[in-house]
N, C-alpha and C positions, 0 to 999 in steps of 0.2 A: 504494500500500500504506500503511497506517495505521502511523502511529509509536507505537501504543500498545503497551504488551505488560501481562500479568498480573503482578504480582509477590508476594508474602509481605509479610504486615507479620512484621517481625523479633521482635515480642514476641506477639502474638495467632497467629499464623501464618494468619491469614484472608488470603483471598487480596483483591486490589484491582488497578485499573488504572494504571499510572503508567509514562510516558513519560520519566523524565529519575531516578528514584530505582534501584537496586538496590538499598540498603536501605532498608526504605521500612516508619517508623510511622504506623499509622492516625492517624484522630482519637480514637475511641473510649480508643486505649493512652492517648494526649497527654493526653489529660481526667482516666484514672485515674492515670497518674503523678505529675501536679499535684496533683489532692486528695488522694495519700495523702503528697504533701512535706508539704502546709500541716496534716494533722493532727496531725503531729509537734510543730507551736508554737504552735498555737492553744487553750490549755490554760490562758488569763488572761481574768481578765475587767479588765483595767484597760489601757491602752498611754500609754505615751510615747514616745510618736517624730516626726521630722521628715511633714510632709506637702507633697509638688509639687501639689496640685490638689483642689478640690472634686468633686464629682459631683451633681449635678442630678435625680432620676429623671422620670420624666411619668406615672406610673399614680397614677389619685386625684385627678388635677388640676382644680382649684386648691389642692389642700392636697397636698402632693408630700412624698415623699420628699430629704432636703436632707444630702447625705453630706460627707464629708469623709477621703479618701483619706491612708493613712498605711501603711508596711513595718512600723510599730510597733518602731525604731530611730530613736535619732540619726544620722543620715552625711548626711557634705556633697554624697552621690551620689543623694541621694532623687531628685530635678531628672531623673536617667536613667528614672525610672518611668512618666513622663507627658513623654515628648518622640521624637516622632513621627520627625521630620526628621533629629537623630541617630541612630535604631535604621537607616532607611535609608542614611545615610551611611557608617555601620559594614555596614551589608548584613546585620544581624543577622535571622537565620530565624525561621520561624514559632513553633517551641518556646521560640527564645529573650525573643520578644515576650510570648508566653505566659508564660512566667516570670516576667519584669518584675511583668506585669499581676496577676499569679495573689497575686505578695506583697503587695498592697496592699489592707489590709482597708478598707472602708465601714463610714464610723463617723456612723449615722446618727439621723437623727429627725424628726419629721414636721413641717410649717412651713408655713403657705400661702405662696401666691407674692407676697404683696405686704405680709403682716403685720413688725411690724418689732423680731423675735423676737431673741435674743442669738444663736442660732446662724448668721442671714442675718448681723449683722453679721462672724462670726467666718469667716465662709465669704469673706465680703468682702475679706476682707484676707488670705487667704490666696490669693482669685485675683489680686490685685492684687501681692502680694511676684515678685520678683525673681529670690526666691530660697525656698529649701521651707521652709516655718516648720514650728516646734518645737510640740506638741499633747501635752494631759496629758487622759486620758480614762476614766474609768468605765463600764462597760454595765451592762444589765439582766443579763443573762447570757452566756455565754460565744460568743464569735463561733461563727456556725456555717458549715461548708464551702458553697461557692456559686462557681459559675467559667462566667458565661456569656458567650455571642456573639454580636455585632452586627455587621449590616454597617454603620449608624453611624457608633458610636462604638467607641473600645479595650475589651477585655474587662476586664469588672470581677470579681471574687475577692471570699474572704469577705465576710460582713455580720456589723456587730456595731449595737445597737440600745442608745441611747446612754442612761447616765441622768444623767452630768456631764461636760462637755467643756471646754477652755479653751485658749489659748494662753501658751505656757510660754518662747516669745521674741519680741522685734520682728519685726514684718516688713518689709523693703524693699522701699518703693514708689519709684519714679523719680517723677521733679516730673511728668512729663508724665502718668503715668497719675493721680497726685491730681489734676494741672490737672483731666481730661476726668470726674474722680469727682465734683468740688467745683461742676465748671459744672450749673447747675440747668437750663440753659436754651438747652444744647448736645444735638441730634438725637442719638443713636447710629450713624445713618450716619454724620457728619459726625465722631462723635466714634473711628467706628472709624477711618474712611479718614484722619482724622487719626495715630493709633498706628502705621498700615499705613504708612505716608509716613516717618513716623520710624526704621520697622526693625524692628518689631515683629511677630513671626511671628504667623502666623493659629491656631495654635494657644493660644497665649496671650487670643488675640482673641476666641474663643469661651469661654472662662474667663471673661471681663470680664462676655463680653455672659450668658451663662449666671445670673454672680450677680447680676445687678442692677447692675452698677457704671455702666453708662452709659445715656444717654438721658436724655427731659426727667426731671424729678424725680417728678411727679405719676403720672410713667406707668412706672417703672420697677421693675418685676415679677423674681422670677427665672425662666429658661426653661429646661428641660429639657436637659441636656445636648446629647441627639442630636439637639434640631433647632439648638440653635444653632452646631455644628458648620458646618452645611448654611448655614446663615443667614450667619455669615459670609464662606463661599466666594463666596456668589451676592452677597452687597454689595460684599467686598471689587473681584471681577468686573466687578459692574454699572459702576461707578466707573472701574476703568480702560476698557470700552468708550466710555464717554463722553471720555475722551481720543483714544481710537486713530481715530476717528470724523473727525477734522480732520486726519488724516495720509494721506500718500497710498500706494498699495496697493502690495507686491512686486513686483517686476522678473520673478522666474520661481516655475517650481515647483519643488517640494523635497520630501522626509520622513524622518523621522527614525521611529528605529527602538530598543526596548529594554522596559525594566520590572522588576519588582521580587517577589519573593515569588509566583512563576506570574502573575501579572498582566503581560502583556504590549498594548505600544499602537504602535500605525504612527499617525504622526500628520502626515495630508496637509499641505500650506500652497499654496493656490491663491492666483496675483495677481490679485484680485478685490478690492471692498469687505467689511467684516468678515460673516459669519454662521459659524457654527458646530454641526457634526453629530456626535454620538457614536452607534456601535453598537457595543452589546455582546453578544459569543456567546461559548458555552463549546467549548471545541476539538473536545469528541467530540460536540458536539451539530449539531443543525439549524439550529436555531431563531437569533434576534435580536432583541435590544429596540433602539428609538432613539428619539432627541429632537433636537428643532433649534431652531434659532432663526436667523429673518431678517437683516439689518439693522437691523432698526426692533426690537429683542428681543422675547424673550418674552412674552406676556401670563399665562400661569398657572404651574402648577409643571410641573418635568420629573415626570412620574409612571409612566412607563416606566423611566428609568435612575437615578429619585431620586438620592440624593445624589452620586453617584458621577457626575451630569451636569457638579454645581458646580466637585466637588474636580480632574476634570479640565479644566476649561475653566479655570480660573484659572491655571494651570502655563504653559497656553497663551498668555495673555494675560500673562501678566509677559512672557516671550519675546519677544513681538511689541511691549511697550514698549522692551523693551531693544533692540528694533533697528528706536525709531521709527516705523514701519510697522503697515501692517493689512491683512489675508489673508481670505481665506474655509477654514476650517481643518475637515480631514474628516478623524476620530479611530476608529478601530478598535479594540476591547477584545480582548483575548482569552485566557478565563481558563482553565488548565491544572489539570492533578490536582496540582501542587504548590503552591496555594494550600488546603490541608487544612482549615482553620478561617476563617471569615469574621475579620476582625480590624478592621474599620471603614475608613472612606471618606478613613480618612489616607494608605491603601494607595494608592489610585489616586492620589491628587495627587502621591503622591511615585515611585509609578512611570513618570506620565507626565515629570517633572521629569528622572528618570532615562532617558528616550525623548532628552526634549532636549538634554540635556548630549551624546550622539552626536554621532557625526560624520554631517549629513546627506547624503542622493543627490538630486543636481540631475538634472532631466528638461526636456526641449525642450517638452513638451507633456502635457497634463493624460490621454490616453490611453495613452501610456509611462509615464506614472507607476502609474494603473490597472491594467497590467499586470503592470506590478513589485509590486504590494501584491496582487494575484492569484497570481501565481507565487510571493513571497515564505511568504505567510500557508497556501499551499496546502502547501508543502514543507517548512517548519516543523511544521504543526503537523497537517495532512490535514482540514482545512477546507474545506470545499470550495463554500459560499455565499458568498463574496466576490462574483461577477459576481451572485448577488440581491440584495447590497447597494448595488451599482452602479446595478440598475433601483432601486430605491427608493428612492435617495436624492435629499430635497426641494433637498437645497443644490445636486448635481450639474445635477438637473432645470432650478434658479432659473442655475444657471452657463448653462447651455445658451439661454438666451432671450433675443435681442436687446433690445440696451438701447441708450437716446437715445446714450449717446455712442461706439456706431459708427460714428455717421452726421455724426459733428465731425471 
């Protein structure tokens, strides 16, 4: 029997499916609630406020859109509006991200990607601080309501279309991120997996790489926010594969089990050498997407499960340095009616994060395990394709094939 049942949304009274809500707002309410807060203060055309983070757009490209995110206040809590990894730690809900997100107007103007305009520098050093710097700004006219949704990147809120802008405090940069700004002649790989090594969250990372701050100098463009999201999960990734590769594989099987905002992940760990398989399916649905990668990785992009490939495989692969070792690792998605709004590909890294921090279930063998992620996933959520994902899968298929060193 299916765990869904019909419910009310409490403000629309439309009816909708949801398995885990009794009171239950649509998205449709969630959208109009948001823009009739924001029309209450959007009534200036000038702001002063702290801003956590740039925005990047990609339509028009090479001549982009070049924002610059701000609540249009001073507070030393701007830093909470553009931090990914905090909203899940606190376990904060989907309205409440929305919120966040909804107050920060884009305060923008148009820039190509490689000209070397007063606003790239001023973007620069906002994704560079530490800390949210202080912004004095003018527009054309009056911000206008705007609040969409990416599976990307965080929802971005108002636009205002800028016709003076400036910074109104220092910014705090760490010596390490001016080192990697100052080197003309440091890769941007090398220059993130450097900041990665020191501590430095991969959201931060995509800020850098987004404004131009690293890479050679000749060639240092800004990118679009929502691919360099993606861009740095899959470097930061690549680069620990290239470690876990000279280590030797797990002792047994194991999975771990959890997630975050309906996003839920069972995420295998075979004692095999490293490859890695994501499928993702929606609970009431049929259907599935997947991606893999060998050993030997990937050659193109994941274009099935796009970004949502990188942001989980990297969760993974911290895990697996931290205990030394390398698995062959087979990841199950599975998104529920209480993910109501796409919110971006921060969700999945951090729900899978929140998979592992679990207590996992040790199994004698990779068909007990199969079993339990059959039974598990069926009784949870009335899914009922797991055993097709079983025939499909290339890593299960690549596990199954004898290899030279049986026969040692």
């Amino acid at each position: 029997m299916s765990p869904f049942r019909v419910v009310l949304c409490m403000v629309c009274r439309n009816s909708f499916p949801s398995s885990y809500y009794a009171e239950f707002v649509c998205p449709v309410c969630t959208r109009k609630a948001v823009v009739s807060r924001l029309k209450e203060r959007l009534g200036r055309e000038s702001f002063f406020g702290s801003s956590p983070a740039p925005f990047i757009g990609r339509f028009g490209y090479p001549v982009v859109n070049v924002g610059i995110l701000s609540p249009g206040e001073v507070t030393p809590d701007a830093w909470m509006y553009d931090a990914p990894s905090f909203w899940a730690e606190k376990g904060l809900s989907v309205s409440d991200v929305v919120d966040y997100r909804a107050a920060l107007v884009n305060m923008r103007s148009k820039a190509s990607i490689k000209a070397g305009e007063k606003v790239i520098g001023l973007v620069q050093e906002i994704a560079m601080s530490s800390k949210p710097v202080d912004v004095e700004a003018s527009f054309r006219r009056k911000p206008f309501i705007s609040l969409n949704f990416s599976s990307f990147n965080a929802p971005t809120g108002p636009v205002a279309d800028v016709s003076k802008i400036g910074l109104a405090s220092n910014p705090k940069i760490d010596s390490k991120v001016e080192k990697v700004y100052s080197e003309s002649d440091l890769k941007a790989v090398d220059a993130l997996s450097y900041l990665y090594d020191s501590g430095y969250d991969v959201n931060f990372l995509s800020r850098l790489l987004s404004a131009s701050v690293v890479g050679l100098k000749p060639n240092r463009r800004l990118v679009p926010t929502r691919f360099s999201i993606t861009a740095v999960d899959d470097i930061v990734g690549r680069r620990i594969v290239e470690d876990l590769r000279s280590l030797n594989p797990i002792d047994e099987h194991f999975a771990f089990f959890g997630g975050y905002l309906g996003n839920y992940f069972l995420v295998m760990f075979f004692p095999d050498v490293w490859s890695f398989e994501l499928f993702e399916a929606y609970a009431n649905g049929d259907d599935f997407t997947t991606d893999f990668e060998p050993y030997s990785g990937r050659k193109g992009y994941a274009e099935n499960c796009v970004g949502g490939y990188y942001a989980s495989r990297l969760p993974v692969l911290e895990r697996l340095s931290e205990m030394k070792r390398q698995s062959s690792v087979l990841v199950i998605r599975i998104i529920t009616d209480e993910y109501l709004l796409p919110l971006g590909v921060w969700v999945v890294r951090e729900a899978v994060r929140k998979a592992l921090a679990s207590k996992p279930v040790a199994f004698s063998s990779s068909e007990l395990m199969l079993k339990y992620a059959d039974a598990l996933i069926s009784r949870k959520f009335g899914y009922k394709n797991v055993q097709k994902i079983v025939n499909t899968s290339r890593l299960l298929a690549q596990s199954r094939q004898a290899r030279l060193s049986r026969f040692f």
